[in-house]
C-alpha positions in Angstrom: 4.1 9.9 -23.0 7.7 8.3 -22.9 10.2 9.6 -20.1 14.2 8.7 -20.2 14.5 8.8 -16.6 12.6 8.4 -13.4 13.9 12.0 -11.9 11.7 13.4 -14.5 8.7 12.0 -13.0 6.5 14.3 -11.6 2.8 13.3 -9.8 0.1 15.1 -8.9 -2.1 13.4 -5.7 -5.5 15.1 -5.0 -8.2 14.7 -2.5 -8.2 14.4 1.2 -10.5 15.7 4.4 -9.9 12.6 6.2 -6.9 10.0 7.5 -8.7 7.2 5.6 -7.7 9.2 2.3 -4.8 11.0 3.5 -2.7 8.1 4.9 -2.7 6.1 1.8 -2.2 9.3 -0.1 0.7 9.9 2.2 2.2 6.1 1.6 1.6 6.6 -2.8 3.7 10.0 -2.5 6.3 8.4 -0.1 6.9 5.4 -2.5 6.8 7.3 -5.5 9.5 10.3 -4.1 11.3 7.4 -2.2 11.7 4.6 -4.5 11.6 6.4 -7.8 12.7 9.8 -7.6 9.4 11.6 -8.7 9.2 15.2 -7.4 5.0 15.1 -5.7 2.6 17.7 -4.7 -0.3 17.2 -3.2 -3.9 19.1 -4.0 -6.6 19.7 -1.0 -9.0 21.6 0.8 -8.1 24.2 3.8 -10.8 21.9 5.6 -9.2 18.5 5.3 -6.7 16.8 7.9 -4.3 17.6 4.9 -3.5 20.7 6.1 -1.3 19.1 9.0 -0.1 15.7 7.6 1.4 16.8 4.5 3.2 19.6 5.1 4.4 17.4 7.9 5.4 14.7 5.8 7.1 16.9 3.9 5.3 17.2 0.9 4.5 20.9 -1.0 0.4 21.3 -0.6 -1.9 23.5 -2.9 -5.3 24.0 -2.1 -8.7 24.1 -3.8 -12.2 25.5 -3.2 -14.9 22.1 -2.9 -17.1 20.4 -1.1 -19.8 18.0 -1.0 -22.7 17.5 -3.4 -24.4 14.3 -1.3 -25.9 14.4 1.9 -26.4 18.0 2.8 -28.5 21.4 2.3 -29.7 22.7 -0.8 -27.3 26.0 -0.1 -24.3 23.8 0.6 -24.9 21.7 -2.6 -25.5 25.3 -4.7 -21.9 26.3 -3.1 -20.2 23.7 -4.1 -21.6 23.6 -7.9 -20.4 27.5 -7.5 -17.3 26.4 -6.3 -16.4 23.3 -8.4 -15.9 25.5 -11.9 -13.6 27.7 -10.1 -11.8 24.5 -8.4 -11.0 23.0 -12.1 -10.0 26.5 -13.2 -7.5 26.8 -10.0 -6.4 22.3 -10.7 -6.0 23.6 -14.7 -3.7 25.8 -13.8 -1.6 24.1 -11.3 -0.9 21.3 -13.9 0.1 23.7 -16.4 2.5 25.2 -14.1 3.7 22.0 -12.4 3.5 19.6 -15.6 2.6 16.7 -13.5 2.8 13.3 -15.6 0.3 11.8 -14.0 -2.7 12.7 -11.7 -3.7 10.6 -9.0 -7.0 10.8 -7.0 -7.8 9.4 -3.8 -11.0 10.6 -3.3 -12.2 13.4 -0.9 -13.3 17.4 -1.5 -10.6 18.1 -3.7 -10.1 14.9 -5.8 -12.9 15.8 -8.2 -11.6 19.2 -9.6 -8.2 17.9 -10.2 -9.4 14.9 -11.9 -11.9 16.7 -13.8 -8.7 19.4 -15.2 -6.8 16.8 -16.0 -9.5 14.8 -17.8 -9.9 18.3 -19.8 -6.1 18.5 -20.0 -5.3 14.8 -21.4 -3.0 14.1 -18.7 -3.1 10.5 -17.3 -5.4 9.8 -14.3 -5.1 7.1 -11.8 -7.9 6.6 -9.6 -7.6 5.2 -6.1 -10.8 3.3 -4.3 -10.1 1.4 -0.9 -14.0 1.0 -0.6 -15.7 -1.9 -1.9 -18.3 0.8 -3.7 -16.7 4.1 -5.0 -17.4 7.5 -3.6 -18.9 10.3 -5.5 -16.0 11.4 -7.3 -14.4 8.5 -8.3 -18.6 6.9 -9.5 -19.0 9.7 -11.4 -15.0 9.9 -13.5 -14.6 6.0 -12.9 -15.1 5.6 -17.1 -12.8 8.7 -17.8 -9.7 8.0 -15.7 -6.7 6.1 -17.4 -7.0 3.4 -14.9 -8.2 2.4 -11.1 -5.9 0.8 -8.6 -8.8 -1.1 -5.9 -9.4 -2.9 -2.9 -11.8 -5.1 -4.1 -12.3 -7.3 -7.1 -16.3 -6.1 -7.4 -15.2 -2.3 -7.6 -13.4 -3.5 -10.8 -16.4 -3.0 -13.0 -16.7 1.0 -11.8 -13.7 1.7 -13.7 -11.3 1.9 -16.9 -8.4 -0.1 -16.7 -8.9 -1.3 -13.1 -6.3 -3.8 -11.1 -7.0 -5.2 -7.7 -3.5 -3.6 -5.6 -5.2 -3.7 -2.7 -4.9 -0.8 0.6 -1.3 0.5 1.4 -0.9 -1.2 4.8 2.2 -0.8 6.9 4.6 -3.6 6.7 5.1 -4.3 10.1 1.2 -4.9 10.6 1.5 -7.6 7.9 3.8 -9.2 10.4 1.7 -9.3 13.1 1.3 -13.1 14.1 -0.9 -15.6 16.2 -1.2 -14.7 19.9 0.6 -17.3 22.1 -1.7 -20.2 24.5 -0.9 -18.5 27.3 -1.7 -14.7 26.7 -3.9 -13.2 28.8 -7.0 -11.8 26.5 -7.4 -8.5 24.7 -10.0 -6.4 23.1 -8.8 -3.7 21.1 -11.9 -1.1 20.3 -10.7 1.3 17.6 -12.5 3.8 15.4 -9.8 6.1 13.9 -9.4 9.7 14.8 -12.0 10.5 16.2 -13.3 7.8 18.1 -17.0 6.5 18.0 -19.8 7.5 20.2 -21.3 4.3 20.3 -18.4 2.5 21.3 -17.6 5.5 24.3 -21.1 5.2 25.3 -21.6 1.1 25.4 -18.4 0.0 26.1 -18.0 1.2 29.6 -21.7 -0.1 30.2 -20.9 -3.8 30.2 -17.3 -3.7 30.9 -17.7 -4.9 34.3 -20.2 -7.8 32.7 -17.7 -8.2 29.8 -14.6 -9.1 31.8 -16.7 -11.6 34.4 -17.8 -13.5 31.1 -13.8 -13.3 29.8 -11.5 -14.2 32.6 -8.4 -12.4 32.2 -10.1 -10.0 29.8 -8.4 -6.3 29.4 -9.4 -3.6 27.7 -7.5 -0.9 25.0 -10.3 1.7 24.2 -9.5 4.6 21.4 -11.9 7.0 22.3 -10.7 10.2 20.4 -9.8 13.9 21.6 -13.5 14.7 22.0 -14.8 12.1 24.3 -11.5 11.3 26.1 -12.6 12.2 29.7 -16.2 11.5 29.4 -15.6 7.7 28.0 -12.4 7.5 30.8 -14.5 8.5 33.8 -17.4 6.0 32.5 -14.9 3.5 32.7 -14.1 4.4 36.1 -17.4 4.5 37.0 -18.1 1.0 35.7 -16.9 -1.3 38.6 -14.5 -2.4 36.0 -10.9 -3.0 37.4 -9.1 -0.1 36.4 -6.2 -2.4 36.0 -7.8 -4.2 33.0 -8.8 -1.1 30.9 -6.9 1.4 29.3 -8.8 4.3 27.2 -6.4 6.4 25.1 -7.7 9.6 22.9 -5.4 8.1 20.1 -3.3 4.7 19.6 -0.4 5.4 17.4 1.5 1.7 17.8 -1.3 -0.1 15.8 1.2 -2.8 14.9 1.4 -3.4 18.6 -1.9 -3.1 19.4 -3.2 -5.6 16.8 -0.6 -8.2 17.4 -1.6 -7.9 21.4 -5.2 -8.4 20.8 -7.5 -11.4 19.6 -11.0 -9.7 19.0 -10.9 -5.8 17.6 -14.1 -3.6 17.7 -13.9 -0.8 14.6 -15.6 0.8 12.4 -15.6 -0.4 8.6 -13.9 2.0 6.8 -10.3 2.2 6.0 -9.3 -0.2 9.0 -10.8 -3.1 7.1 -7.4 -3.7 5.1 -5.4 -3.6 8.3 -7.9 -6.0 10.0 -7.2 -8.3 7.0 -3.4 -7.7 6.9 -3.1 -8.3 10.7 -5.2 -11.4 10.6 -7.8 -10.2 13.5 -11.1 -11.5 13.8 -13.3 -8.4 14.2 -16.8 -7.0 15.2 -17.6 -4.5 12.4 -20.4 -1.3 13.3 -20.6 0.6 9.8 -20.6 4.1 10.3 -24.3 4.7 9.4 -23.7 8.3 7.9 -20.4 6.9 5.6 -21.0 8.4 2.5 -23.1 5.9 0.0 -23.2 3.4 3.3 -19.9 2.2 2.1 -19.0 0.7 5.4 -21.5 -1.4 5.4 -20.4 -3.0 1.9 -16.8 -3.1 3.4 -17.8 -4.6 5.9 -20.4 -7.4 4.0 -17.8 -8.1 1.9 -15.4 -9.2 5.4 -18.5 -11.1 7.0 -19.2 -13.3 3.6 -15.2 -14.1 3.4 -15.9 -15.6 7.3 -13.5 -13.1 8.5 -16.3 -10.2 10.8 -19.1 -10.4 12.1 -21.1 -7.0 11.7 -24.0 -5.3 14.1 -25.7 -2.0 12.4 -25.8 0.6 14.6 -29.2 0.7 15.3 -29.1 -2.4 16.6 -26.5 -1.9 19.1 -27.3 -2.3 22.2 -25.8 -3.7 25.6 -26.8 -6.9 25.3 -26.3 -7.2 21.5 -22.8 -6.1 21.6 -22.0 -8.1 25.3 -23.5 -11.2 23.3 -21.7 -10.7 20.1 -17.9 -10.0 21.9 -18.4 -12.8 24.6 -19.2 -15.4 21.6 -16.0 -14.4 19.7 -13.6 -13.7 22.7 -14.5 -17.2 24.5 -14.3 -19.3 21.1 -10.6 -19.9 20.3 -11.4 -22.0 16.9 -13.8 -19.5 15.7 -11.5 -16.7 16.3 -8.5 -18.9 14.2 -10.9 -19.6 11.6 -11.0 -16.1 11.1 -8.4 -15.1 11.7 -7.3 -17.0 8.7 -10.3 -16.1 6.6 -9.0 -12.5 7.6 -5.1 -12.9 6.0 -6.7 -14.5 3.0 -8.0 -11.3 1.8 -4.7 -9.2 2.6 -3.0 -7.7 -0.3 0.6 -7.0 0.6 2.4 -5.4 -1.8 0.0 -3.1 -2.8 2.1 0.0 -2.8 4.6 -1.4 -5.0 1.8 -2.2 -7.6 -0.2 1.1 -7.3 3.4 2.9 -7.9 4.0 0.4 -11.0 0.8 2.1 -12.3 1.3 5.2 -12.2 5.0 4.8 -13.8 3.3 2.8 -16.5 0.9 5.8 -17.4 4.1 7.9 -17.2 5.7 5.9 -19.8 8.4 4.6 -17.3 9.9 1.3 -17.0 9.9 0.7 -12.9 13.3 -0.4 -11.4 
C-alpha cells in the first residue's frame, strides 16, 4: 500500500486493561498523531484502564467484548471463546468503516480480536512486546503479523519481521543522572498502580532496622489507592522516624523520583525499561501471578546484564529483603556498576523507530 501524504495516515491501536499496555499505547498514538499527522483510534475493553486514559488523552475509543483464555475457570474461558468470534466480527467492522492503514497491537483483552480481523482483512499488523516472552495474543499471531517492534533481542525469534525498538520511555527519565557524594540516601519502592502487598506488608516491618543499618536512609513508598492507610499507619507504627518516610497511594514525578533515589524496589513488569533508562540499580520481586511468569524472565534477563538483583516472592521475607537492600544501599561500587550495567540496556529512541514501522507498513516515507 503506497500513500502520497502522511495526513492520510490512519492507525488503528488495540489492546489494553492495564497502564503497562496503555502507556506505551498512549506514547505510539501520540507520536504517530503528533509527528506525522495520522488520524488514531484506539480499540478496548469497558474493563481496562482504557476507559479513562484515552479518552483523556484525547483519543476516540471503540470497545470490544474479550477476555482471558489462561489462568482462570472453565466458564470464564467458554465466555471468552463465546465472545472472541463476536469481538473479530465487531474489530471487522470497525476497519471497514475506519480504513485504518495499519493495525497495531499492544497486547491486552482486546488486542487479539483486532489483530485476528485484520489478519482476515489483509491490513498490516504491527505487533508490540515489551516482555522478554510474549503474551498470549501476541504467542499465538506472532508468525501472522507484518512485523514486531520488541524489548528484547530473544523475543525476536516469536515473530515475523521483528526489530529490537525497545520500551517508549519518557525522555526526561533518560536524563536522569548520577546522584551527587553528598546526597543523603534514598529508596524508592514502586509497583505501579496498584501498589504491591508484599512491599506494604514488609516494608514497614524492618523500616526501623533498615534505616539504623543505612544512616541517612529515607523512604518514598507507592503503596496504591487500596492499601494507602493500612501501609501509612504501619509505617507509623514502625518506630521509624516519620521524617524519613514518605508513603504516597501514587507517584506521578517518576523522573524525579528516580533521579533522587540510588536503590528502587519494583516489580518486573513494564518498569524494567525505565529502571534501565534511568540507570538505577534495582531489587526486582516478579509478580508471581504475571501472566506466562513474564516478570520473572524480565527480570532474569536485568540480573544476567549485572543490572538487578531479583528475590521471588515466596522467598521474601524480613530478613531476606533487609539483607538484600542493606547489601546494595551500603555498597557504592556495586550500585555504580549497575547502574551502568542498567543504561547499557536502555533503548532511547524507541518511539521514533516503532513510528518508522508502522509508516513503513503504510507505504510512507517518514519525515
Amino acid at each position: 500500500m503506497s500513500r502520497g501524504s502522511n495526513s492520510a495516515l490512519r492507525v488503528m491501536i488495540a489492546g489494553g486493561g492495564t497502564g503497562g499496555h496503555v502507556i506505551p499505547a498512549l506514547a505510539i498514538g501520540r507520536e504517530l498523531r503528533d509527528k506525522h499527522g495520522a488520524e488514531v483510534i484506539y480499540v478496548g475493553t469497558a474493563r481496562g484502564v482504557e476507559t479513562k486514559l484515552v479518552p483523556e488523552a484525547g483519543f476516540r475509543l471503540e470497545l470490544v467484548k474479550s477476555g482471558q483464555l489462561k489462568n482462570v475457570s472453565l466458564a470464564t474461558r467458554l465466555k471468552t471463546m463465546t465472545d472472541l468470534p463476536l469481538g473479530i466480527l465487531r474489530c471487522m467492522g470497525l476497519i471497514g468503516s475506519f480504513k485504518p492503514a495499519v493495525v497495531v497491537g499492544v497486547g491486552g483483552y482486546a488486542s487479539g480480536p483486532a489483530m485476528i480481523a485484520a489478519v482476515l482483512r489483509g491490513v498490516p499488523t504491527l505487533a508490540y512486546e515489551p516482555n522478554a516472552v510474549p503474551g498470549f495474543t501476541n504467542r499465538v499471531l506472532g508468525k501472522r503479523v507484518s512485523a514486531a517492534a520488541v524489548n528484547f533481542p530473544q523475543t525476536a525469534s516469536f515473530f515475523r519481521n521483528a526489530q529490537v525498538t525497545g520500551v517508549p520511555v519518557r525522555p526526561e527519565i533518560f536524563a536522569v543522572t548520577s546522584k551527587g557524594a553528598g546526597e543523603a540516601p534514598r529508596l524508592l519502592v514502586t509497583a505501579g498502580s496498584n501498589g504491591a502487598q508484599v512491599f506494604n506488608e514488609t516494608l514497614p516491618k524492618i523500616a526501623l532496622r533498615l534505616m539504623e543499618a543505612v544512616p541517612g536512609l529515607t523512604i518514598v513508598h507507592q503503596s496504591g489507592v487500596r492499601q494507602l492507610e493500612a501501609t501509612q499507619a504501619a509505617y507509623a507504627a514502625s518506630g521509624a522516624d516519620p521524617a524519613r518516610w514518605t508513603v504516597a497511594a501514587f507517584l506521578t514525578d517518576m523522573p524525579a523520583q528516580y533521579q533522587a533515589a540510588d536503590v528502587v524496589l519494583a516489580r518486573a513488569g513494564s518498569t524494567v525499561a525505565e529502571l534501565a533508562a534511568a540507570g538505577k540499580p534495582s531489587v526486582l520481586v516478579p509478580l508471581p501471578t504475571a501472566a506466562d511468569d513474564h516478570q520473572r524472565k524480565n527480570a532474569e534477563l536485568l540480573v544476567q546484564a549485572g543490572a538487578a538483583e531479583m528475590l521471588l516472592q515466596r522467598a521474601v521475607t524480613e530478613e531476606s529483603l533487609l539483607g538484600a537492600l542493606v547489601g546494595l544501599l551500603n555498597d557504592a561500587p556495586r550500585r555504580e556498576a549497575m547502574s551502568e550495567a542498567a543504561r547499557a540496556m536502555a533503548k532511547p529512541g524507541a518511539l521514533e523507530r516503532i513510528a518508522g514501522m508502522v509508516l513503513e507498513l503504510a507505504g510512507i516515507a517518514a519525515r
